[in-house]
N, C-alpha and C positions, 0 to 999 in steps of 0.2 A: 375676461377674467375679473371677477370680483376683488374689490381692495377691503381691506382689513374696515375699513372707515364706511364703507358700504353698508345703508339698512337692509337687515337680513329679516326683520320683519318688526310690523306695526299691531299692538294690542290693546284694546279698551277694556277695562273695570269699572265695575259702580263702586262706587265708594261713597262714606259717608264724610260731610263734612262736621265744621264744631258746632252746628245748632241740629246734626241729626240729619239733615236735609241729604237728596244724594249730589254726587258729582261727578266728575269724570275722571279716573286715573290712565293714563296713557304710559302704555312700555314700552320702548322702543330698542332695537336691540340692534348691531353690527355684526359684520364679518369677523370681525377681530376677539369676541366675544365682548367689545362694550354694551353697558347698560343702561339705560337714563330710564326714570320712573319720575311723574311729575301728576301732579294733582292739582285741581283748577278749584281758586275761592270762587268765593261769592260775596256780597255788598250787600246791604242792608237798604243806603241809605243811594241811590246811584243816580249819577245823572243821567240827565234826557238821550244825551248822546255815546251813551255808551256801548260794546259791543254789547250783541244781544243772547242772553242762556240760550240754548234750546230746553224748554220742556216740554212734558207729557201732556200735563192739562191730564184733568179725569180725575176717578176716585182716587185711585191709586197711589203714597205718598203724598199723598191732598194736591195734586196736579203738580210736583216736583219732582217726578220719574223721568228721567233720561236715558228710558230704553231708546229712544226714536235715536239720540244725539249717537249712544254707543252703537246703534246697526249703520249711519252714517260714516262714523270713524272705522268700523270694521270693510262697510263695503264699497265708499267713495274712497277714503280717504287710503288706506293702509295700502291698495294696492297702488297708487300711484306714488309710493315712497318707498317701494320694496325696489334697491338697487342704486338708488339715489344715495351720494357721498354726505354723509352726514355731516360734514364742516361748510356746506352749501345753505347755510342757515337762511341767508334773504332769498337763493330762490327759493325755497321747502315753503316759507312763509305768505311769499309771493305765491306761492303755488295753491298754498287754503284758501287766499284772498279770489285767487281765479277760478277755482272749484265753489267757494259762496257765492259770489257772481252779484252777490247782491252790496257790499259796501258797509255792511254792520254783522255778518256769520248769524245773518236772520236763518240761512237754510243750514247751517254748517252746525251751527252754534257757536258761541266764543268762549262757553268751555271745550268743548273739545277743541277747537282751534289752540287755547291755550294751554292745557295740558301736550296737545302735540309738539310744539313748540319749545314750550321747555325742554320736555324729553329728549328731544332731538339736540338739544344742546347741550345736556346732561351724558345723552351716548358717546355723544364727539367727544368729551373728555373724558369719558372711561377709558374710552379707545387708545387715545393718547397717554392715559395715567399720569394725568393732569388735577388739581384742584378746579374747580367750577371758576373760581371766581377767578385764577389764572388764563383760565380757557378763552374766559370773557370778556380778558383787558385791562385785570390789577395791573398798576404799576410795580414798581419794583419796592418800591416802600410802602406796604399795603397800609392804605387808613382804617381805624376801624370806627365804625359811626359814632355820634352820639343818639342814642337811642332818646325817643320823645313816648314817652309812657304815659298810657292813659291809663291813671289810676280811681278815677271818678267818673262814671260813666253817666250820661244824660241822654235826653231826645231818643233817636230809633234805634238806642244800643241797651235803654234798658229801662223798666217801669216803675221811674219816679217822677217828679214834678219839675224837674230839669229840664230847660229848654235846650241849651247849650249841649252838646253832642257830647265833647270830649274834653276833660281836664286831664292835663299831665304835667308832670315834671319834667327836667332837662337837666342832666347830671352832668354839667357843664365843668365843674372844674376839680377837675383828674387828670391824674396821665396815662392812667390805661384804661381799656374797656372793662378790667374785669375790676378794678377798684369804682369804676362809674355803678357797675352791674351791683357790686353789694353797697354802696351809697342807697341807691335807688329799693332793694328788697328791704332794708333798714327801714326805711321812708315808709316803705307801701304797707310794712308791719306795725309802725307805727301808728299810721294814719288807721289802720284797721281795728289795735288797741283804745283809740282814739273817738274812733264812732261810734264803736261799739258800746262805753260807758256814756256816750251822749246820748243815743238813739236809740240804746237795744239791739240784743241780738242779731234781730232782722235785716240791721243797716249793713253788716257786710255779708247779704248777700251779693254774690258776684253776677255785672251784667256780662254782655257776648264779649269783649275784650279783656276780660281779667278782671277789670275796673270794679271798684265798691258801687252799691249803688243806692245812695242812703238816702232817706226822705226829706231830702234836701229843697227848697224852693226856690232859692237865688244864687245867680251865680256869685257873688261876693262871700257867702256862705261856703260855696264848696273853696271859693279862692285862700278864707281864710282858716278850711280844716288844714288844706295842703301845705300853708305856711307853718301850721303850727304841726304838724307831724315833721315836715324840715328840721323843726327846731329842735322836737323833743326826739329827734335820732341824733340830735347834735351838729350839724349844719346849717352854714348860713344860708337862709332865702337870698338870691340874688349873685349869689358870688361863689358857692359850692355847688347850686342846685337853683335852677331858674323854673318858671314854668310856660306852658302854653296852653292855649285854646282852640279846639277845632268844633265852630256854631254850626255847620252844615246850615247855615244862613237858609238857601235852599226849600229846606225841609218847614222852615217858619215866615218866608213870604206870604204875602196874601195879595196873588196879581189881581181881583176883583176891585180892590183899595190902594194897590199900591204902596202898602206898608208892612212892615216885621213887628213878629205879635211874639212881643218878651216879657215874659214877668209880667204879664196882666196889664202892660198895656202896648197899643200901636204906635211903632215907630216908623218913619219917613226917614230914607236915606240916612238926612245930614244928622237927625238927630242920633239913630243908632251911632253915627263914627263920633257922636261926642262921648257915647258910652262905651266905647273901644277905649278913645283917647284917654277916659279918668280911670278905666280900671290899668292902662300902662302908668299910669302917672302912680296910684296908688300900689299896683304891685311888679314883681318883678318879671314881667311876660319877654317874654324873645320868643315865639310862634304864636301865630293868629292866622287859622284856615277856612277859606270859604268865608271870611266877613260878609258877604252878602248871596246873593241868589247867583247863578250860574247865568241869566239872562240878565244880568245887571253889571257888565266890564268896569263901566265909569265909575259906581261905584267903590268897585275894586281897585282902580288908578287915583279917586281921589283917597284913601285909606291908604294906601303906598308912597301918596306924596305926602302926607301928613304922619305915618309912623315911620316909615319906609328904615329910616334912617335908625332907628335903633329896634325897629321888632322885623321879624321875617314875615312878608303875607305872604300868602303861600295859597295857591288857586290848586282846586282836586275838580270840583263839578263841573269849576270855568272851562279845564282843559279836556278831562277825562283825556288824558295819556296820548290825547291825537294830534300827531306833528301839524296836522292841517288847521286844526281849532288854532294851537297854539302861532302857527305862524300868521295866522289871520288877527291875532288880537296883540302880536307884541309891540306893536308900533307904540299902543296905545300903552304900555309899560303898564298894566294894570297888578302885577305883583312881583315882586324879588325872588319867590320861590315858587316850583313849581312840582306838584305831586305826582308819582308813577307809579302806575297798578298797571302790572301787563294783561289784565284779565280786560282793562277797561276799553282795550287798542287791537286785544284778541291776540298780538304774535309777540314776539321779543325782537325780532327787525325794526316793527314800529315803535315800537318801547324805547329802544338805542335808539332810533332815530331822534324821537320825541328828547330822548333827555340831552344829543349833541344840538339839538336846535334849542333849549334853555341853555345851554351853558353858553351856549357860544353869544345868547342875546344877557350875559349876566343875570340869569338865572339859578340858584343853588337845587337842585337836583334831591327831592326825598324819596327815598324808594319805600310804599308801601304794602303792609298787609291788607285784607278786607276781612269787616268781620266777622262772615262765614267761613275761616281757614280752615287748614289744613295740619298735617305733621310735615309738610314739605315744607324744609327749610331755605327752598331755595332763594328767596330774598337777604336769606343773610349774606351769600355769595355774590349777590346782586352787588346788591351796597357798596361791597368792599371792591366790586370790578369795577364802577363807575367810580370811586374816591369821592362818593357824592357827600359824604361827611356827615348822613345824617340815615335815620329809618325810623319809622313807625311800626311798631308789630307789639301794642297794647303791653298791658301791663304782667311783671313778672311771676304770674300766674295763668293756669290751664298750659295744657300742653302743647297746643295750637301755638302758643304766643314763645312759650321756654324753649320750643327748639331751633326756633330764629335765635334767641341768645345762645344758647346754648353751641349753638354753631358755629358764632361770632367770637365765643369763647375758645374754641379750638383753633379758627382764624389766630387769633392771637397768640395763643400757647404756638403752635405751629410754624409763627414769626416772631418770636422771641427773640430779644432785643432789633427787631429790625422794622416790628410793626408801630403805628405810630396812630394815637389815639387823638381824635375830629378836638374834641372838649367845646371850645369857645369859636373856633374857629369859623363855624359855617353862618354865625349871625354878625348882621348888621354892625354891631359894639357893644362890645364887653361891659358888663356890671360889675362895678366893685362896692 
């Protein structure tokens, strides 16, 4: 006899993501009549090791068609999950892993693996008439992140002269999410009144994260529009409103030389960490992601002995979200934070796992978007179930990025007086 919590059946949709491109929407439904619906991003900028899309390849969507991924999910996948208790989350997961056979969802995909995966933990708590992020493992006194806003966008997020990937702000000192949340659209209004008269209309065009994306050439440039948009919303840089940098380092190696090619010239390791080191000295930074190449750890260890202590480094390409990367490199303590995209690991079993083996090695836990999203807000439920204190999901523009807030916002309305806002908490040491 079938239990309420029993998949009663699995379904794929194409769906478009925020650059157009398609992807996979996965339905997934119960006996009980629960529902989970979940939608798989995409990355722009990804590491080597990451789980792998399935595409089409061909004319077709310019070879970004995932008919092959959705006949996969309809005819591998769906039957072997029709009957199976949905709160069975690691074997379901275990179970795609076993069905790709191959160690990265080369045959499966890791959108569809992804999208399945959520869904499935999206059903289970319908079923139950559950919040997601209860479902998941909120505490009893839900944190709600300090959101890291990229409101400058550079490198493979968007067509200026910007090396550096990502500038944000950090609405660090508040006591609720939703006083951090209009701190921050103040900011991003500003800063947009701001270029605008500097650069022309053109400069806020917006790139794939919301971000401005203005014909900027240096980063000390985009460092000091962000300051002075803090200030002309009437906050102090450093002590209301901190910022951060994500270089996707990565993306500006050059293994043939063995040097990072920034601002027009080549830099060697130690030199790059001494321009790490002066732009914290010079501004108010508390995040720095990916400071180097994802094949370069020691790198990343000595940059964490050297700021460690008052900025967060935070590794995305080092780990890409796999407990096994991560448990291979911690010895070596090569950063204090560590980045999670469950698209990059393919399941949410790995994802948890990934984020109890950072905590547990003092790790700070950021749960990310990619910059090809979604309207699936499910990161914001993320965040708040791990109390990781922190999220990425771009700047508070395009709807891809407002419905992570937006839902973070209900989070909190929903916990009134009982939820309890990250602010300062998740860094290193406080700015005053």
């Amino acid at each position: 006899m079938a239990g309420d919590f029993d998949i009663s059946s699995v379904r794929g949709l194409l769906a478009l993501d925020s650059r157009g491109n398609p992807t996979i929407k996965a339905v997934v439904a119960t006996e009980g009549g629960g529902l989970g619906v979940a939608l798989a991003p995409s990355g722009a900028s990804r590491g080597e090791k990451e789980a792998v899309e399935l595409r089409d390849g061909g004319r077709k969507w310019r070879g970004k068609g995932v008919s092959l991924a959705l006949a996969r999910l309809e005819h591998v996948v769906a039957p072997r999950l029709v009957g199976v208790d949905s709160r069975r989350q690691s074997y379901i997961d275990y179970m795609l892993e076993a069905i790709d056979g191959r160690g990265n969802f080369s045959f499966l995909g890791g959108n569809v693996a992804t999208a399945v995966s959520i869904a499935v933990a999206k059903a289970a708590a319908d079923t139950a008439g559950i919040p997601l992020y209860t479902y998941l493992g909120s505490p009893a006194t839900p944190v709600l992140p300090t959101p890291l806003m990229n409101i400058i966008n550079g490198g493979a997020h968007a067509g200026n002269d910007l090396d550096i990937q990502e500038f944000m702000i950090v609405p660090t000192g508040f006591d609720s999410f939703t006083e951090a949340l209009r701190a921050s659209v103040e900011v991003y209004q500003s800063l947009k009144s701001i270029l605008k008269e500097k650069y022309g209309a053109l400069a806020v065009n917006v790139g794939d994260e919301g971000g401005f994306a203005p014909p900027m050439k240096t980063t000390r440039e985009a460092l000091d529009a962000l300051i002075n948009a803090i200030k002309a919303a009437g906050y102090e840089p450093g002590s209301d409103i901190a910022l951060g940098l994500d270089v996707a380092a990565s993306q500006l190696y050059r293994s043939d030389k063995g040097v990072y090619s920034l601002e027009g010239k080549e830099l060697e390791p130690a030199r790059l960490l001494d321009f790490y080191e002066s732009l914290a000295d010079e501004y108010p930074i508390v995040y720095l992601e990916d400071p180097f190449s994802e094949n370069d750890p020691q790198s990343f260890a000595e940059t964490t002995k050297a700021l460690g202590s008052r900025v967060l480094i935070v590794g995305d390409d080092l780990y890409c979200t796999n407990p096994r990367l991560l448990s291979q490199l911690k010895s070596l303590k090569p950063t204090n934070g560590a980045l999670l995209k469950v698209n990059q690991v393919g399941t949410l079993t790995r994802a948890l796992e990934y984020a109890r083996i950072a905590a547990f090695n003092g790790m700070r836990v950021i749960v990310s978007h990619r910059s090809g999203d979604t309207e699936d807000p499910f990161i914001a439920d993320l965040a708040v179930a791990l109390a990781s204190g922190l999220i990425k999901t771009g700047a508070p523009a395009r709807s891809e990025r407002t419905a992570k807030y937006n839902r973070l916002l209900e989070i909190e309305y929903e916990n009134e007086g009982v939820a309890r806002y990250a602010g300062w908490d998740p860094f290193p040491a406080r700015r005053h």
